[in-house]
C-alpha positions in Angstrom: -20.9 54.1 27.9 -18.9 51.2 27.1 -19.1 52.4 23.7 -17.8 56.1 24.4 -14.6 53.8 26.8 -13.3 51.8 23.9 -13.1 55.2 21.4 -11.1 57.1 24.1 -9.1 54.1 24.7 -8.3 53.4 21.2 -7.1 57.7 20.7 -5.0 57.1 23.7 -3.2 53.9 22.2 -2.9 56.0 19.0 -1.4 58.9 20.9 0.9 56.8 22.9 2.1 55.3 19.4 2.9 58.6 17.9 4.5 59.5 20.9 6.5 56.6 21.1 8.3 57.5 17.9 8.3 61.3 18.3 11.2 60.0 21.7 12.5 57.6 19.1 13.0 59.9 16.4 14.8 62.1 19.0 18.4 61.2 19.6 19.6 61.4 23.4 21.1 64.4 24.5 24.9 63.9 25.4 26.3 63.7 28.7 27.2 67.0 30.7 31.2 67.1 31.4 31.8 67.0 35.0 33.0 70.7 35.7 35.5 71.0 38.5 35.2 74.7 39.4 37.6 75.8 42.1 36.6 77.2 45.0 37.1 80.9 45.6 38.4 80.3 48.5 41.4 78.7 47.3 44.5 80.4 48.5 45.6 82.5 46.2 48.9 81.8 45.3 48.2 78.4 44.6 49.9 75.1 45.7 52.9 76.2 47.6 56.5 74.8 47.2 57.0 72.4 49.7 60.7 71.4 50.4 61.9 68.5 50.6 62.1 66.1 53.7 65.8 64.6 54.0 64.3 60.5 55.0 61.1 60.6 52.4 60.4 60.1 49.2 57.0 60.2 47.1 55.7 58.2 44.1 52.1 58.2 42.2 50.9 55.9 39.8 47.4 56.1 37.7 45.8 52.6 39.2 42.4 53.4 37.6 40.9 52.4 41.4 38.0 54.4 40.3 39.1 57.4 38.2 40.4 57.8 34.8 43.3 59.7 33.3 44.4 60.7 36.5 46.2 59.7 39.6 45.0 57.7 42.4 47.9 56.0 44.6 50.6 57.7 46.8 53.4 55.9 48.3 55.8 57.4 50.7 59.1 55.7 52.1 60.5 56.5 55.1 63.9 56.4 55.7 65.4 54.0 58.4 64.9 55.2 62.5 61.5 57.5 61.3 58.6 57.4 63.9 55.1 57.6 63.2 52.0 59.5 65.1 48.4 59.2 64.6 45.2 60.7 64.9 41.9 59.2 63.8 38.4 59.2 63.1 36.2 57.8 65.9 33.6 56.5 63.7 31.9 53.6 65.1 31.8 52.7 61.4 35.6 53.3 60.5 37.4 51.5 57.8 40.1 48.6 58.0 42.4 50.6 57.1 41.9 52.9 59.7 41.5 50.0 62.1 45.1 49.1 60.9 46.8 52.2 61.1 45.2 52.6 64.7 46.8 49.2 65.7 50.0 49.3 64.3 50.6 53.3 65.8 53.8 53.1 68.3 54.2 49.5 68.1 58.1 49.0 69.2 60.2 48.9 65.6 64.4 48.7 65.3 66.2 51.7 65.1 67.1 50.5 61.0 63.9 50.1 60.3 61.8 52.5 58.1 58.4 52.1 57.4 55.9 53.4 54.4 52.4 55.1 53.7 50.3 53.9 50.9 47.1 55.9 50.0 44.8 55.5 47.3 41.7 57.8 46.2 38.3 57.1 44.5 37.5 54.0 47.0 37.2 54.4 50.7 37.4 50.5 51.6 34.8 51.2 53.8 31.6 48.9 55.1 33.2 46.5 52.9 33.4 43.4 55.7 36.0 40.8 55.6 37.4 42.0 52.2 38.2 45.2 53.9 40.5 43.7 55.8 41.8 41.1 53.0 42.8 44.3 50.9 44.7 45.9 53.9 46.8 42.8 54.5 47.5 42.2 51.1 48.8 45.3 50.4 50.6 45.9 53.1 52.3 42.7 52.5 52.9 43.8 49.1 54.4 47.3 50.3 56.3 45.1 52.7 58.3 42.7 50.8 58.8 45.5 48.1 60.3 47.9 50.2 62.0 45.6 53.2 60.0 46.2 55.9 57.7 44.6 58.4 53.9 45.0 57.6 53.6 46.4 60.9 55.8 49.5 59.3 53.3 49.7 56.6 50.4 52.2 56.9 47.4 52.5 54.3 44.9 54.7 53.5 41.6 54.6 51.5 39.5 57.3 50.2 36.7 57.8 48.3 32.9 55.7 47.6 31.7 54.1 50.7 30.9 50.6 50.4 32.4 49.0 47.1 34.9 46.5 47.4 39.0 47.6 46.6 40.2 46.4 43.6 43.7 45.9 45.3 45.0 43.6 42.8 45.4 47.1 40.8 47.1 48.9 43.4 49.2 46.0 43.8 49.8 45.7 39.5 51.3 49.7 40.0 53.2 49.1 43.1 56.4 48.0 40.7 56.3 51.6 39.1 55.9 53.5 42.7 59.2 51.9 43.9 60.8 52.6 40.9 60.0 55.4 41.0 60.7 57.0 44.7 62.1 60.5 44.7 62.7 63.1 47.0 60.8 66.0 45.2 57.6 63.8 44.7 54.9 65.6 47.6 52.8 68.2 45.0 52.4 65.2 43.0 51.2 63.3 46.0 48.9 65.8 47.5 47.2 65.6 44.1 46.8 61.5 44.3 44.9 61.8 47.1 41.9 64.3 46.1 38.5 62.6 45.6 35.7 66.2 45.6 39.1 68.3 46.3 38.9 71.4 44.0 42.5 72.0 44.8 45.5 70.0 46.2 46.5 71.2 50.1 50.0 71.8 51.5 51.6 73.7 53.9 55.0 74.1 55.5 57.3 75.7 58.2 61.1 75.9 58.7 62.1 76.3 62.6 65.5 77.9 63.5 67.2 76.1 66.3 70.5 75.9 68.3 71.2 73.1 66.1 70.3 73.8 62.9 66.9 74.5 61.0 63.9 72.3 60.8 61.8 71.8 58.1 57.9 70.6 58.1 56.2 70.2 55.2 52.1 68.6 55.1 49.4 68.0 52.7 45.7 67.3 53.1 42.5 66.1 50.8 39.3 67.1 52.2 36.2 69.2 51.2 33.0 67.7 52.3 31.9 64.7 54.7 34.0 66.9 57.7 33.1 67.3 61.1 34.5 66.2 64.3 35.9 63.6 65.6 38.2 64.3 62.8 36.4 64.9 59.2 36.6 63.2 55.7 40.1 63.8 55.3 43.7 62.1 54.7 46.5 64.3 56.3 50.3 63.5 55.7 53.0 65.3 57.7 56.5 65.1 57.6 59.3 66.8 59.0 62.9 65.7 59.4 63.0 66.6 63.3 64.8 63.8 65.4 62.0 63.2 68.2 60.8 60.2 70.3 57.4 58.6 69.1 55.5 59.3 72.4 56.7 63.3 72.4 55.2 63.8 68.5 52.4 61.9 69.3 51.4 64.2 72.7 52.3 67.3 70.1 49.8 65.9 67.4 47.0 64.4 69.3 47.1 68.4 71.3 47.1 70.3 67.9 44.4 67.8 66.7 41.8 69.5 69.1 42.8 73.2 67.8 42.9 72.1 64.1 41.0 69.1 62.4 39.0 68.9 65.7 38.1 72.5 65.1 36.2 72.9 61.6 33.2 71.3 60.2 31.4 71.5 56.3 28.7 69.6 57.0 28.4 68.1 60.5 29.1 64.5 59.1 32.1 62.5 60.6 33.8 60.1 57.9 35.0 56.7 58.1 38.0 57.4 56.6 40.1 60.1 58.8 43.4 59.9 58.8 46.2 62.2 60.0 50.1 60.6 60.1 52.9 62.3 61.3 56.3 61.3 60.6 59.5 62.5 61.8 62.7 60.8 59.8 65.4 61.9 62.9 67.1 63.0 59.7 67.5 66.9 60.9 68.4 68.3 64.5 66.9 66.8 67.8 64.1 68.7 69.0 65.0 67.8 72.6 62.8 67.5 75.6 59.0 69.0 76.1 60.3 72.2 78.0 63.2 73.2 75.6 63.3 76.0 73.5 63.8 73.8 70.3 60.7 71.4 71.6 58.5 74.9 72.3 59.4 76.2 68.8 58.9 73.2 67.0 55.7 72.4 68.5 54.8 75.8 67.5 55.0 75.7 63.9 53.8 72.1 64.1 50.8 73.4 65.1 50.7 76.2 62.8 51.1 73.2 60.0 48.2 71.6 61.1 46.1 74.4 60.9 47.1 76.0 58.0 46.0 72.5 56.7 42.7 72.4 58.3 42.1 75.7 57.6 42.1 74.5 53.7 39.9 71.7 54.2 37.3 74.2 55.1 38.2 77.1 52.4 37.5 73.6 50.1 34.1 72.8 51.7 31.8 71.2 48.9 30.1 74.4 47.2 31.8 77.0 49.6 31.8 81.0 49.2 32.1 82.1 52.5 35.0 81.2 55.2 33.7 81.5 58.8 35.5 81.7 62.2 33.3 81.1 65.4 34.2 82.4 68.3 32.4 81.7 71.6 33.5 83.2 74.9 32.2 83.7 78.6 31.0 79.9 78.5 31.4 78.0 81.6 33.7 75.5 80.6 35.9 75.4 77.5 34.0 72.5 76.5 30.8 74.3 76.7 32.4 76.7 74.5 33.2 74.9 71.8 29.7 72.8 71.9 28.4 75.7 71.5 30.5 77.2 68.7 30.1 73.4 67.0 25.7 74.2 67.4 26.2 77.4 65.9 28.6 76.3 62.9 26.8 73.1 62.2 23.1 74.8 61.9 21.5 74.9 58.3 19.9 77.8 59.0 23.3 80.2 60.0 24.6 78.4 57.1 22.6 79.3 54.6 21.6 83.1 56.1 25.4 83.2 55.7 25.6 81.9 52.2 22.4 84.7 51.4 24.8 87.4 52.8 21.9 87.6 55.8 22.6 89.0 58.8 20.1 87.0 60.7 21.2 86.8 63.9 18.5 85.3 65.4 20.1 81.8 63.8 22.6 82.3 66.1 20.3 82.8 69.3 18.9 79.7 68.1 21.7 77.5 68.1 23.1 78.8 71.2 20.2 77.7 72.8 20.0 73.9 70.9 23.5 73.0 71.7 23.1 72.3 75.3 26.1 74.1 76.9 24.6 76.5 79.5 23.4 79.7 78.5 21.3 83.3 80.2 19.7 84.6 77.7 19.8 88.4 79.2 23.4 88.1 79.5 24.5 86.8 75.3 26.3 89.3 73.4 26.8 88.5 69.4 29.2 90.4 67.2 29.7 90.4 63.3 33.3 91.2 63.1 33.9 94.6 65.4 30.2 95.4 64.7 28.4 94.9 67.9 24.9 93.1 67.0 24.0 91.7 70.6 24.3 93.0 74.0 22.8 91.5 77.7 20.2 89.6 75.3 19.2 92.7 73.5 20.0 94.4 70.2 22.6 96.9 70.9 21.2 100.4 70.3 23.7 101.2 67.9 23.4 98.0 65.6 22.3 99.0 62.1 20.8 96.3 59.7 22.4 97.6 56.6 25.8 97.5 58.4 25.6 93.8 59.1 24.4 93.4 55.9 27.7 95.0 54.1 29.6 92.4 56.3 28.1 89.4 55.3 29.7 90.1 51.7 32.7 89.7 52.6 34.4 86.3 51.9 36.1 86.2 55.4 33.5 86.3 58.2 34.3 86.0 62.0 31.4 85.4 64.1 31.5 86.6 68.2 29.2 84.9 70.7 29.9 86.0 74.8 28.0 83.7 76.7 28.5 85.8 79.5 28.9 82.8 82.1 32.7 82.3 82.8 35.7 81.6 81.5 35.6 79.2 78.6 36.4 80.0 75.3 36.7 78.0 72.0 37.2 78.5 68.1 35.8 76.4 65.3 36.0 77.0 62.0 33.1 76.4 59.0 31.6 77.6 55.4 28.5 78.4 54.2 26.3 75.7 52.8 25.1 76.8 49.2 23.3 74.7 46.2 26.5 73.4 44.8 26.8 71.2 48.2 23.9 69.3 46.9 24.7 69.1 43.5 28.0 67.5 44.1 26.7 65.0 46.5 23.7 64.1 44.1 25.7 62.7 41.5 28.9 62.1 43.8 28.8 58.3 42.6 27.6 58.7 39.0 
C-alpha cells in the first residue's frame, strides 16, 4: 500500500512540474479596456447648451484624485450678494464634507460677499475619520484665501470610492490653474468633472419670463448608481441669476426635493455623499414674495429643473434599459402612497421581470403587500400603461398576456397601482436592474 502511495505521489509531483511550466510558458493575457457604453436611455440630443449665469463662473483641472487623463475638480465662483440652499443626504454615515456643507447652509454672510463650490470626483472622503475633516478644512481654507472669502462661503464636495483617504494636497497643487482659469461659459465642462460611473454628463435648464425681465436657471447632476432616498448617490449644482432671499430658495428647494431626487431610486442604496446646492447670484430680476406671479413662475420651472435632472440620474442607472414611472393612487395617505410606490420600485423581482420584458404582475401584488402602507386586496387595481391588468383584486377579464407583453418592450414604462383606500397619491421614478449593474459594481474599485 505504501508502495502503491509513493508511485502516485511521485506522478502527481511530475504532473504538477509539467504543469508548472506549461502556465509559465504561457504569457498573461492582457488587460480588458474599461468600456464605457452609454446608456440608451441617454437623451437624445445629447448635453444641452446651458446659458450662462451672469455671477458664476466654472473651472476644471485634471488633479489625478483617482482617474487618469481626465478631469476630476470643479470650482465655481460666485459673484458677490449670491445665496446658497441645500439639500442632503441623511446618511447616518455621511461624509465631512457633507457635514460641512450642512453647517455652513444660511449662515448670516455680507451683502459683498460671494462664496464658492469646490467638487472633486474619483474619492468620496467618506468613512475616512479625522482626515475627512482635515481635507475639508484645508481646502476650504485654500479656496478661501485664493478667492477672498470666508471659509464659511466655501462649500465642497467629494465623490467617488468610499473609504480612502483624499489626497487634498493635489486638489490644492491645481487650485492655482482653477482661478486662473474662471470663466463664464465653463458648466458642460464642469458637469463632466464631476462623473464617477456617469455614462453621460447631466444638465438642464429654464428661462422664466417676468414683469421684470427673463430668468435664467441652468443645473447639472452626476449620478447613476448608489440612489435611493433620502437623497441618492449624486452631486447636484443649480444656478440661476434670480435675486431671492436665502430662506425663500431654500423652502422652494427642500419642496421640489420631495417630487424630484426624493422621488427615484436605482438600487434602493442611500449614499454618503448627496449633495444638491442651489445658488442664486441676485444678478437677474427679483423674484418677489411667495404669492407673486414671478415667485409662482419661477418656482415652477425651478422645479421642472430639478426634475428634469433627477429624471437623468435614473435614465443613467448603472446597467439601465428600461425607464419606469410608478404611480400609486387610492392609498390612505400620500405617504402611504409613495411607501408603497418606493416597495414596488425597489423590489428585485419587478426589476428584473421588467428588465426580461415580463409582465409579471404578480411582483407587483407582492410588493404592495411588503411595503407596509395599508392595502385590501379585493379592492387593488394594476395597470401597464392604459392596459388595464388588475381590477377589485382580480385580473380584469379583458387583460391579455401577449398585450402586456408588447408593453414591456418599450423603453418608457409607466406602472399604475389603485390602492383603492383614499386619497393619497405619489410618483417615483426607477430602471430595471440588468447584469451590467453587477458587472460595474464588481470591479467598480479595480
Amino acid at each position: 500500500m505504501a508502495k502503491t502511495y509513493k508511485e502516485k505521489a511521485k506522478k502527481w509531483k511530475a504532473r504538477a512540474k509539467a504543469l508548472e511550466g506549461q502556465v509559465a510558458a504561457t504569457p498573461a493575457p492582457a488587460p480588458k479596456a474599461k468600456v464605457t457604453l452609454v446608456s440608451p436611455l441617454a437623451p437624445k440630443d445629447g448635453f444641452p447648451a446651458l446659458p450662462a449665469i451672469a455671477g458664476v463662473e466654472f473651472a476644471t483641472a485634471q488633479a489625478g484624485v483617482r482617474y487618469k487623463n481626465r478631469t476630476d475638480v470643479m470650482l465655481a465662483r460666485l459673484a458677490p450678494g449670491s445665496v446658497v440652499a441645500g439639500t442632503f443626504t441623511r446618511s447616518a454615515t455621511r461624509s465631512a464634507a457633507v457635514l460641512d456643507c450642512q453647517a455652513k447652509i444660511g449662515l448670516p454672510a455680507p451683502a459683498e460677499t460671494g462664496a464658492a463650490i469646490l467638487v472633486n470626483s474619483g474619492n468620496s472622503n467618506a468613512f475616512t475619520g479625522a482626515r475627512g475633516w482635515a481635507s475639508v478644512n484645508a481646502l476650504s481654507a485654500a479656496v478661501a484665501e485664493k478667492l477672498g472669502l470666508p471659509e464659511t462661503r466655501v462649500f465642497t464636495s467629494s465623490t467617488g470610492v468610499i473609504g480612502e483617504p483624499l489626497p487634498h494636497d493635489k486638489i490644492e497643487a491645481a487650485l492655482d490653474g482653477l482661478v486662473a482659469g474662471l470663466a463664464p461659459g465653463g458648466i458642460t465642462d464642469a458637469a463632466r468633472a464631476i462623473m464617477t460611473t456617469d455614462t453621460y454628463p447631466k444638465g438642464a435648464m429654464a428661462l422664466v419670463e417676468t414683469e421684470a425681465g427673463p430668468i435664467t436657471i441652468a443645473g447639472i447632476a452626476k449620478g447613476s448608481g448608489m440612489i435611493a432616498p433620502d437623497m441618492a448617490t449624486m452631486l447636484v449644482y443649480v444656478f440661476t441669476d434670480a435675486a431671492i432671499s436665502q430662506k425663500a430658495l431654500q423652502t422652494m428647494v427642500s419642496r421640489h426635493t420631495d417630487r424630484s431626487f426624493n422621488a427615484i431610486t436605482v438600487d434602493s442604496d442611500t449614499s454618503t455623499s448627496d449633495t444638491l446646492l442651489v445658488a442664486a447670484t441676485g444678478q437677474g430680476p427679483a423674484v418677489g414674495n411667495g404669492r407673486s406671479a414671478s415667485a409662482r413662475a419661477f418656482e415652477k420651472a425651478l422645479g421642472a429643473v430639478m426634475l428634469d435632472l433627477a429624471h437623468q440620474v435614473v435614465r443613467d442607472g448603472e446597467g439601465a434599459t428600461k425607464f419606469v414611472g410608478i404611480t400609486v393612487t387610492g392609498a390612505a395617505s400620500d405617504a402611504d402612497a409613495k411607501r408603497c410606490a418606493l416597495s414596488i420600485a425597489n423590489s428585485p423581482l419587478v426589476k428584473t421581470a421588467i428588465a426580461g420584458e415580463d409582465p409579471n404582475w404578480g411582483r407587483i401584488v407582492m410588493a404592495v403587500g411588503k411595503s407596509g402602507a395599508a392595502a385590501d386586496r379585493d379592492k387593488l387595481a394594476i395597470s401597464f400603461g392604459k392596459i388595464q391588468v388588475a381590477t377589485d383584486g382580480l385580473v380584469d377579464p379583458a387583460y391579455k398576456e401577449e398585450d402586456g407583453a408588447a408593453y414591456m418592450k418599450q423603453e418608457e414604462l409607466e406602472i399604475g397601482v389603485d390602492l383603492g383606500l383614499g386619497k393619497g397619491r405619489a410618483k417615483v421614478w426607477t430602471c430595471d436592474l440588468t447584469h451590467r449593474y453587477i458587472d460595474i459594481n464588481a470591479d467598480y474599485r479595480s
